[in-house]
KEVEXVEX-815674 format. One line per 10 residues: number of its first residue (from 1); for each residue x, y negated, z negated of N, C-alpha, C. Coordinates in Angstrom, 3 decimals. Each point is the difference from the previous one (the first is absolute). Layout:
<pts>
NUM> X,Y,Z,X,Y,Z,X,Y,Z; ...
</pts>
This chain:
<pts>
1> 99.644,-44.049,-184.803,-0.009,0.136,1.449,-1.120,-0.838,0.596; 0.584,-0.370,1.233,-1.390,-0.715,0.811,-0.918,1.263,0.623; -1.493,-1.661,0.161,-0.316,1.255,0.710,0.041,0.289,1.378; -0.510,1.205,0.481,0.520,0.157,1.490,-0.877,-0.813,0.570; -0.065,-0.389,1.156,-0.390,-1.179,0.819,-1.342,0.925,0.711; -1.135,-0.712,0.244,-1.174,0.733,0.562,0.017,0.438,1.353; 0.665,-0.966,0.833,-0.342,0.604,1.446,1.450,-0.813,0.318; 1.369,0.655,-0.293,1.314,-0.153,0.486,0.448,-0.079,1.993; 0.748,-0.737,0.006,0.632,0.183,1.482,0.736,0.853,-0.172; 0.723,0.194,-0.692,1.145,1.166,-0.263,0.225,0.922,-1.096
11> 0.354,0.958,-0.328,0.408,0.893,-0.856,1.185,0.347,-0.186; 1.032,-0.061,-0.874,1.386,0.419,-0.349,0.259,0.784,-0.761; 0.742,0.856,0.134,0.260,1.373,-0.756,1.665,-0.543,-0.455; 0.054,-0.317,-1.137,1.923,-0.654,-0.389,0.500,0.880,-1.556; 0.685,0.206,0.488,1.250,0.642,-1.064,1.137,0.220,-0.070; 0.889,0.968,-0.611,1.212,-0.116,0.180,0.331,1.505,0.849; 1.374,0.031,0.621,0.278,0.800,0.586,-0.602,1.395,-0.408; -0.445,1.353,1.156,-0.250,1.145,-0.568,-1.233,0.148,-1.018; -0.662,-0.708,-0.121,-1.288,-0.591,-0.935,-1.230,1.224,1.213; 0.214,-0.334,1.393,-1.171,1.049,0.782,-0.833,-0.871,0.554
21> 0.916,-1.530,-0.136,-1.198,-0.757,1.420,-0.392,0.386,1.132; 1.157,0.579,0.506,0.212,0.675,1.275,-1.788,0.734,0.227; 0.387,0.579,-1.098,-0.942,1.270,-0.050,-1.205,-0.293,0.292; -0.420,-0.792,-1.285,-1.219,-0.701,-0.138,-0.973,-1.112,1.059; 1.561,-0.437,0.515,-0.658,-1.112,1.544,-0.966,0.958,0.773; 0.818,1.212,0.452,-0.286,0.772,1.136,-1.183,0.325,-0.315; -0.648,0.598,-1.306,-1.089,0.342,-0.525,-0.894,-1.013,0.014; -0.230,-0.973,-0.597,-0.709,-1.150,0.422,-0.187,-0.029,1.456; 0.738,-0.166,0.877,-0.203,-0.354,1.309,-0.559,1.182,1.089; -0.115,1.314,-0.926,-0.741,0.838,0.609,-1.733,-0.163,-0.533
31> 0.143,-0.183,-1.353,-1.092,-0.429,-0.449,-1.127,-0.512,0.568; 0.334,-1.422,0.570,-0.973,-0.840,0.443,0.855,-0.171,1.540; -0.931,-0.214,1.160,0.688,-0.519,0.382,0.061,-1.313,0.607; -1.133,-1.373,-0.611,0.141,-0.680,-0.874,1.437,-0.843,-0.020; 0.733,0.697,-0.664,1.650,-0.234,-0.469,0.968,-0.633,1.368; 0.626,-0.961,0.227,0.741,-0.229,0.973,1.519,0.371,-0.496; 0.700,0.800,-0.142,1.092,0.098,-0.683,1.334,-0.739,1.012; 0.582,-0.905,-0.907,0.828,-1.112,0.417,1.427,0.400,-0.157; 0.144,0.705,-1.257,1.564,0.727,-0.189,0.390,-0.905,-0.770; 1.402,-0.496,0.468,1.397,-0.920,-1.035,0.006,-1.228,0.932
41> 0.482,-0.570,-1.353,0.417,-2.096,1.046,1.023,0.370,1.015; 0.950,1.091,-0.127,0.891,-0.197,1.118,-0.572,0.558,1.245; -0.841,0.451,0.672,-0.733,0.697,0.120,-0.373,-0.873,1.371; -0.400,-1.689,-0.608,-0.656,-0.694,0.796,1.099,-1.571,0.273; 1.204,0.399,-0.742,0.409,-0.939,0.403,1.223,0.366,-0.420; 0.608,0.793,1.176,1.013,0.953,0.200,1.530,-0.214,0.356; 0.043,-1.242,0.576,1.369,-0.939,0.189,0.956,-0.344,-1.281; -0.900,-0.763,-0.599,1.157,-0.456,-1.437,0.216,1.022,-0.938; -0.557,1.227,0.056,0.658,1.314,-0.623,0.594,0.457,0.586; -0.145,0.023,1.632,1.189,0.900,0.598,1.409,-1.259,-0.113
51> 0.053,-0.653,-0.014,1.498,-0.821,0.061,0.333,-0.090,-1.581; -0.991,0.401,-0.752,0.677,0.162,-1.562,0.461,1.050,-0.221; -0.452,1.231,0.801,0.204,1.234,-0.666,1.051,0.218,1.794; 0.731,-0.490,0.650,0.817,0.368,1.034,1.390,0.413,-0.372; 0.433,-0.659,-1.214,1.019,0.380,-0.459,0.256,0.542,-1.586; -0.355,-0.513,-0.931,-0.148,0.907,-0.964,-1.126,-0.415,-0.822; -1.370,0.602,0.239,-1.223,-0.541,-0.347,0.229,-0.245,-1.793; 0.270,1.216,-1.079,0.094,0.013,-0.977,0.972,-1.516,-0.830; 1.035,-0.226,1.126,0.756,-1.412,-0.641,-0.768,-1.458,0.424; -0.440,0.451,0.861,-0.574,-1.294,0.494,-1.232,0.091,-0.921
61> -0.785,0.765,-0.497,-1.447,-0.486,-0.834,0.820,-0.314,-1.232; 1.161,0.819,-0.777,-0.057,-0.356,-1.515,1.170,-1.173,0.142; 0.931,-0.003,1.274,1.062,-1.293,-0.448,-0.197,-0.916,0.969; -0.474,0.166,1.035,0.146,-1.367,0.905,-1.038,-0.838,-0.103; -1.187,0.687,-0.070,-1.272,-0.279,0.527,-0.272,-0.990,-1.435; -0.488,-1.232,-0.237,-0.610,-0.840,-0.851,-1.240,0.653,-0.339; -0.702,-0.451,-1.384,-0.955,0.426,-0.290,-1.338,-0.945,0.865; 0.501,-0.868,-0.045,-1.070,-1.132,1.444,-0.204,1.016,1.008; 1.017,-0.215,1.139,0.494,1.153,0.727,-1.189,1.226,0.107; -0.111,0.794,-1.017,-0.069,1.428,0.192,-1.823,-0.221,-0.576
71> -0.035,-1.073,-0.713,-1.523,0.093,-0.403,-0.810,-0.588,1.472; 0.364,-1.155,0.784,-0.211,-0.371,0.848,-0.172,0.785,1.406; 0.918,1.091,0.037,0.030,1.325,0.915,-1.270,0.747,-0.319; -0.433,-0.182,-1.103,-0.673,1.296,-0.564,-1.505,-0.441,0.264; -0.073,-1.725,-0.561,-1.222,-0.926,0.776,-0.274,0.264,1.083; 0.912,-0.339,0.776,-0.368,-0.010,1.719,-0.401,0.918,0.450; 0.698,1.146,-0.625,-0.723,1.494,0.656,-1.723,0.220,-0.140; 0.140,-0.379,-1.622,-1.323,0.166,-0.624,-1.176,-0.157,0.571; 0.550,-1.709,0.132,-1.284,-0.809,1.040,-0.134,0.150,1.293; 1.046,1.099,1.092,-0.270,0.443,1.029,-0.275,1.183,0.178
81> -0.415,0.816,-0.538,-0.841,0.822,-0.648,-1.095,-0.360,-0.350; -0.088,-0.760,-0.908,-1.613,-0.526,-0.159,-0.731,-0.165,1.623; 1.136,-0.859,0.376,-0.594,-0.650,1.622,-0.522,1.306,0.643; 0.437,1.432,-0.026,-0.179,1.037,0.793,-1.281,0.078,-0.257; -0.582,0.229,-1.371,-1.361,0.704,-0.313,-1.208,-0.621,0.899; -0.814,1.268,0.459,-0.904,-0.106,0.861,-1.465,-0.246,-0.443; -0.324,-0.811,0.771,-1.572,-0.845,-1.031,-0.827,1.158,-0.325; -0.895,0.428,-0.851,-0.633,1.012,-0.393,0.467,1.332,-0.912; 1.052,-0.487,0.098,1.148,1.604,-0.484,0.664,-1.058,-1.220; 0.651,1.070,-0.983,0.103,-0.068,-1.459,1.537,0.280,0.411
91> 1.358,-0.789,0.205,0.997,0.273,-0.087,1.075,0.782,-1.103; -0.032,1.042,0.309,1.262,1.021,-0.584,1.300,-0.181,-0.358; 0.422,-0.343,-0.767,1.443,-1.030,-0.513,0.838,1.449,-1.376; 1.165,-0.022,1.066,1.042,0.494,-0.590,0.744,-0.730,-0.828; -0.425,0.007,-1.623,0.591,-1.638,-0.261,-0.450,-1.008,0.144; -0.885,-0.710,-0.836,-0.769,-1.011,0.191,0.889,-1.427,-0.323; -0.443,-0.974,-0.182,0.191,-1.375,-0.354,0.999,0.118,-1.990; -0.985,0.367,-0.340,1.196,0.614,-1.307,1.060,0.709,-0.322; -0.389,1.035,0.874,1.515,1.000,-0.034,1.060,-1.149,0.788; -0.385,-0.137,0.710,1.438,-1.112,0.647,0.220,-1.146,-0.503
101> -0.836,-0.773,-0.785,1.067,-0.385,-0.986,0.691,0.533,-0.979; -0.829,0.851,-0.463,0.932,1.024,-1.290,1.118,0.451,0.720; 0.169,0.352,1.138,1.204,0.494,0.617,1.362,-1.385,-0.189; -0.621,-0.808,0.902,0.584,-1.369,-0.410,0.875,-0.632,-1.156; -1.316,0.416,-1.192,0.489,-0.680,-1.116,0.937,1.684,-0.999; 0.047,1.117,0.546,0.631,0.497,-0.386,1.246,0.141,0.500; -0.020,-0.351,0.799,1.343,-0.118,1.025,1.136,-1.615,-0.375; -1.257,-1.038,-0.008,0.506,-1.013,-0.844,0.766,0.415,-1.651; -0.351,0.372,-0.567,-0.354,0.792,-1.627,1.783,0.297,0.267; 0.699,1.033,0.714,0.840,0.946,0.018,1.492,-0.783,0.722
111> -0.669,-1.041,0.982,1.616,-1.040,0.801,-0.179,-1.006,-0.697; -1.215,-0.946,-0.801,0.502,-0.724,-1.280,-0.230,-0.147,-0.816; 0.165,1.372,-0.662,-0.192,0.069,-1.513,-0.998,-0.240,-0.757; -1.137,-0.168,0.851,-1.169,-0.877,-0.800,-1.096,0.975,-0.661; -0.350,-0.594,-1.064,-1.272,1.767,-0.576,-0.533,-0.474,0.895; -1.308,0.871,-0.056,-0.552,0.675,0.824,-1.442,-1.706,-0.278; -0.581,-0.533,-0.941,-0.315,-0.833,0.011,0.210,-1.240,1.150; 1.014,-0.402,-0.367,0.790,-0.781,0.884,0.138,0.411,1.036; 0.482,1.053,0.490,0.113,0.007,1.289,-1.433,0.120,0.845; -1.017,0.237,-0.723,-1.700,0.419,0.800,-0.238,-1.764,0.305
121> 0.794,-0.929,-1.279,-0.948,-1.143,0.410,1.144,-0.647,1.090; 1.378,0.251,0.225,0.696,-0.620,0.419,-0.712,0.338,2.092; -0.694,1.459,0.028,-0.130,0.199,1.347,-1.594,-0.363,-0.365; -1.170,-0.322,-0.560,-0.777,-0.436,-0.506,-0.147,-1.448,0.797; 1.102,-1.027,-0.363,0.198,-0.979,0.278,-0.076,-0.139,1.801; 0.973,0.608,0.565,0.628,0.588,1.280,-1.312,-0.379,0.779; -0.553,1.284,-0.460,-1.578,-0.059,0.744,-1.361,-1.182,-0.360; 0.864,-0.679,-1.145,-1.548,-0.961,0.432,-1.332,0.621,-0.211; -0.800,-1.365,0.890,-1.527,0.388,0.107,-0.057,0.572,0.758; 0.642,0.316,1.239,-0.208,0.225,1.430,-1.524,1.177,-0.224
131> -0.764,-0.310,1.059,-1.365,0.854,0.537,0.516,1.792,-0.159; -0.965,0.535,-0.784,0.433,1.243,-0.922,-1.427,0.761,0.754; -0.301,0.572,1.030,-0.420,0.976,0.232,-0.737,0.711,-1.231; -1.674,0.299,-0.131,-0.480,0.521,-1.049,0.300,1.693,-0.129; 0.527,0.365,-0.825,0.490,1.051,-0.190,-0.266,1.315,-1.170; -0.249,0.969,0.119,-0.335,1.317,-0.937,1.527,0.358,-0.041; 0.587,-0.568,-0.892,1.407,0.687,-0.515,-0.230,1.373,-0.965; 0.265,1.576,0.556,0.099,0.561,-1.261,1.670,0.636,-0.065; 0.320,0.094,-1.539,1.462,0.260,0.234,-0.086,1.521,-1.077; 1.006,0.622,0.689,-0.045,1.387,-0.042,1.226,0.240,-1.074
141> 0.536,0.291,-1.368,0.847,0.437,-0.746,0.175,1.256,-0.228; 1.279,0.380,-0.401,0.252,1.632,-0.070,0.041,-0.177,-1.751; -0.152,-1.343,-0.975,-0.740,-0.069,-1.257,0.586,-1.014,-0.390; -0.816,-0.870,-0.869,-0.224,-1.163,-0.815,1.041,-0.175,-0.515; 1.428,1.066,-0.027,1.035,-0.835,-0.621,0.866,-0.053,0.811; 0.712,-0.918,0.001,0.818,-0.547,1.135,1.499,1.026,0.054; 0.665,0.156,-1.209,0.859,1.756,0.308,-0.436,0.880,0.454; -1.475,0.584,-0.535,-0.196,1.211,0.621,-0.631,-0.338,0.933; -0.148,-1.023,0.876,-0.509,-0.103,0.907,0.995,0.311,1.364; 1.002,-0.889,-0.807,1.434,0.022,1.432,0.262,1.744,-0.246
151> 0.474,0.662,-1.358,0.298,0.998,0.354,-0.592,1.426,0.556; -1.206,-0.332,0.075,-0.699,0.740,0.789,-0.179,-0.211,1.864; 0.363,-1.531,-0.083,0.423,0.241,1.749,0.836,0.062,0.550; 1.095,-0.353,-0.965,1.618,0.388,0.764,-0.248,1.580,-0.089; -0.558,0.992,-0.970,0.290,1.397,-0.382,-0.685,0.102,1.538; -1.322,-0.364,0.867,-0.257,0.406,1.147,0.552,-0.377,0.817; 1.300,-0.843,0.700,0.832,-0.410,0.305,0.871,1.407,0.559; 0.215,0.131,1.075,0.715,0.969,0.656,1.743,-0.258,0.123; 0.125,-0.620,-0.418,1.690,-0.646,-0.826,-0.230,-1.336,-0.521; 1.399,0.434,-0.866,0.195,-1.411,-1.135,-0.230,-1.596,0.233
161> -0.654,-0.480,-0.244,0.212,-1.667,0.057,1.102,0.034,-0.696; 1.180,-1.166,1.037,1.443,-0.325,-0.132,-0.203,-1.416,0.151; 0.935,-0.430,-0.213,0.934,-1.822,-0.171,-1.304,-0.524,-1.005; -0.425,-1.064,0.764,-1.142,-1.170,-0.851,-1.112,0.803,-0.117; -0.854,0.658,0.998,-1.135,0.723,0.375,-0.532,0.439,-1.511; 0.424,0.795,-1.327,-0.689,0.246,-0.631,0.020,-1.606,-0.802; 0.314,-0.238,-0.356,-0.039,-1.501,-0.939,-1.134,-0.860,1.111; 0.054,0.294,0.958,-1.213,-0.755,0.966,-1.539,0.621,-0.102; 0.227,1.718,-0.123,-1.043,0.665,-0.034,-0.520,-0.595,-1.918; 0.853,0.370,-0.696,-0.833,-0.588,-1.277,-0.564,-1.246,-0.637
171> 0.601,-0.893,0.601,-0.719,-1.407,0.261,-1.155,0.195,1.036; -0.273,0.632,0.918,-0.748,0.395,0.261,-1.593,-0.052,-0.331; 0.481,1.556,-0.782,-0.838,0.608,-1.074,-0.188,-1.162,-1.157; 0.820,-0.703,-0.106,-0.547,-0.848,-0.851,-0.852,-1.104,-0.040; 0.270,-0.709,1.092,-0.622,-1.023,1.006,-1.479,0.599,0.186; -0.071,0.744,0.727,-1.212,0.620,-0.288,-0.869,0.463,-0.560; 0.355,0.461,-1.505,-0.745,0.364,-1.286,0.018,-1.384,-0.766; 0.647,-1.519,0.422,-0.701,-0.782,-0.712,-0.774,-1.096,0.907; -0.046,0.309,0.971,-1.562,-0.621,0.689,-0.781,0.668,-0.237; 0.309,1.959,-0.270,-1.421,-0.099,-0.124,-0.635,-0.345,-1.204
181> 1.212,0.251,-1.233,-0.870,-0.809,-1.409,-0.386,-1.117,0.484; 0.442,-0.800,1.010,-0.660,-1.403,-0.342,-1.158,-0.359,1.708; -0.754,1.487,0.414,-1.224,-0.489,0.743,0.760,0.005,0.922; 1.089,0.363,0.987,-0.349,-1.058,1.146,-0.450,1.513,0.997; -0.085,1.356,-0.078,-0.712,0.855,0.581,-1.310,0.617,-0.365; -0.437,-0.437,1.422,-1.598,0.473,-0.478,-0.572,1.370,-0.543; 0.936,0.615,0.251,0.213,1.430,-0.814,1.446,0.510,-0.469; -0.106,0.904,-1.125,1.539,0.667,0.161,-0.834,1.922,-0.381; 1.162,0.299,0.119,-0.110,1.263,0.178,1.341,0.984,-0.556; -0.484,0.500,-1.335,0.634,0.671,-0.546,0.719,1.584,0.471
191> 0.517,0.441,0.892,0.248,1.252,0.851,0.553,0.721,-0.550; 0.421,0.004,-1.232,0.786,0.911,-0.728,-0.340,1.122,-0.288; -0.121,1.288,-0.002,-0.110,1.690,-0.046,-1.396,-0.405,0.659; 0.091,-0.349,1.116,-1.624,0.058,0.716,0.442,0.357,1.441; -1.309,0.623,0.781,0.364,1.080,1.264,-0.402,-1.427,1.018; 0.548,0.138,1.359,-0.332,-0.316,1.125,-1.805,-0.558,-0.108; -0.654,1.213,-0.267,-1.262,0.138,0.612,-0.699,-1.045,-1.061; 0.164,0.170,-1.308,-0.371,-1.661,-1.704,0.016,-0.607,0.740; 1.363,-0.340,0.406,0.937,-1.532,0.348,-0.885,-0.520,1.124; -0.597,0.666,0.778,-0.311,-0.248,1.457,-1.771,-0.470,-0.680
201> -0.605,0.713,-0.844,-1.257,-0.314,-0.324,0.030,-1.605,-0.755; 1.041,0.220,-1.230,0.015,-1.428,-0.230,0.123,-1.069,0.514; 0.586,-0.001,1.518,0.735,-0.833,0.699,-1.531,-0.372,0.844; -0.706,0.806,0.177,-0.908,-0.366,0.684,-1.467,-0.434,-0.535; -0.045,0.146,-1.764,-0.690,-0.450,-0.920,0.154,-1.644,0.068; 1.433,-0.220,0.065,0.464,-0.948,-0.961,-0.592,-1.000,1.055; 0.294,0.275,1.677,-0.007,-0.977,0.799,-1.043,-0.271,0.704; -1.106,1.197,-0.701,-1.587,-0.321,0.215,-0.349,0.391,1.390; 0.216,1.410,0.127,0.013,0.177,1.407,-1.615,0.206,0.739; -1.104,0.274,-1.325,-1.080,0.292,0.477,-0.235,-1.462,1.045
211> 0.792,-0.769,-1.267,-0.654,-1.904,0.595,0.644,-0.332,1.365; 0.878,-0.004,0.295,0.687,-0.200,1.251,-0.686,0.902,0.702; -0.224,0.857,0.267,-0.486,0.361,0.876,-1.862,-0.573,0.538; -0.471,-0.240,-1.390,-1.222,-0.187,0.263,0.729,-1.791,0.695; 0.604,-0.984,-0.124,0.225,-0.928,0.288,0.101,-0.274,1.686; 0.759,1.028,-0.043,0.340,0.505,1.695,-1.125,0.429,0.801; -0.899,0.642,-0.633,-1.273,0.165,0.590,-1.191,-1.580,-0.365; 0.476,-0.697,-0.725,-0.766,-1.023,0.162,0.708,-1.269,0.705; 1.201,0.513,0.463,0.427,-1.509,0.843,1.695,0.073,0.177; 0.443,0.679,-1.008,1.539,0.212,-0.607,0.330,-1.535,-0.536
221> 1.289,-0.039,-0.513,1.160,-1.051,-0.226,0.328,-0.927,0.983; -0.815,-1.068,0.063,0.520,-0.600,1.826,1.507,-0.872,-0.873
</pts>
């Protein structure tokens, strides 16, 4: 794993569905308040999701939509979001810069066939160098193996994943357990038989909260 970054513009909480980002944002952002919480890319750039999702959102991401397309959607949001964060304040990211490509390249992975390798470098490519916002990625797992990982969040799942959706959710899970073998989150986080209240201490270990704050009192993140 890398390490976490000393005095970050942003913080991302990324995982897979039912994982308790939800949870965990809100907690952080009561925490400090410090925290500018930003939410999701669609969030801030709300047009080209609403005309994707106007008629049948689910066909249009796994059959219409190109993998260019949908990684490029996911950019634009990203970086207008970034644009939101307010000078002095530590931006709050639902989903950071990694989870959306892992989304990407798992989504790639499942409409063409590609492992999961291939498809990270094929949306890898997509994005280029383009200017990457310095970032505290930590990513949140329900556990280190990529089955019991999915089947522990479909089981919290309030009905069945139907059509493509589970074959999307386990590429997923997979996509994600091999960036993190290979570094690209500045933390991960094992959540498996662990309570709310762990999860919430580690989360705020990992991302060095004594330091951000003392940062903020010496000037913040311009």
């Amino acid at each position: 794993m890398s390490a976490v970054e000393c005095n970050p513009k942003f913080v991302s909480l990324n995982g897979p569905d039912n994982v308790g980002k939800t949870t965990q944002l809100r907690r952080l952002a009561e925490h400090w308040s410090g925290f500018q919480p930003l939410g999701a890319v669609h969030e801030h750039d709300p047009e080209p999701w609403a005309r994707a999702a106007a008629s049948n959102y689910a066909r249009w991401w796994f059959e219409k939509s190109t993998t260019r397309v949908l990684t490029e959607m996911l950019l634009a949001g990203h970086a207008k979001r970034a644009a939101a964060r307010e000078s002095g304040r530590a931006g709050l990211l639902d989903r950071g810069l990694p989870m959306l490509l892992a989304v990407a390249a798992a989504t790639c992975a499942v409409k063409d066939g590609l492992p999961v390798r291939e498809a990270l470098d094929t949306v890898s490519g997509i994005a280029g160098s383009r200017a990457i916002p310095q970032e505290t990625s930590v990513l949140l797992m329900p556990s280190v193996d990529a089955e019991r990982s999915y089947a522990i969040t479909s089981a919290r799942e309030r009905r069945p994943w139907t059509g493509i959706y589970p074959a999307y959710q386990r590429r997923l899970h997979a996509v994600l357990l091999h960036q993190a073998d290979h570094g690209t989150y500045s933390a991960v986080i094992d959540c498996e038989n662990r309570s709310v209240d762990d999860i919430s201490a580690e989360v705020l270990n990992r991302i060095g909260i004594d330091r951000l704050v003392k940062t903020a009192e010496d000037g913040g993140p311009q």
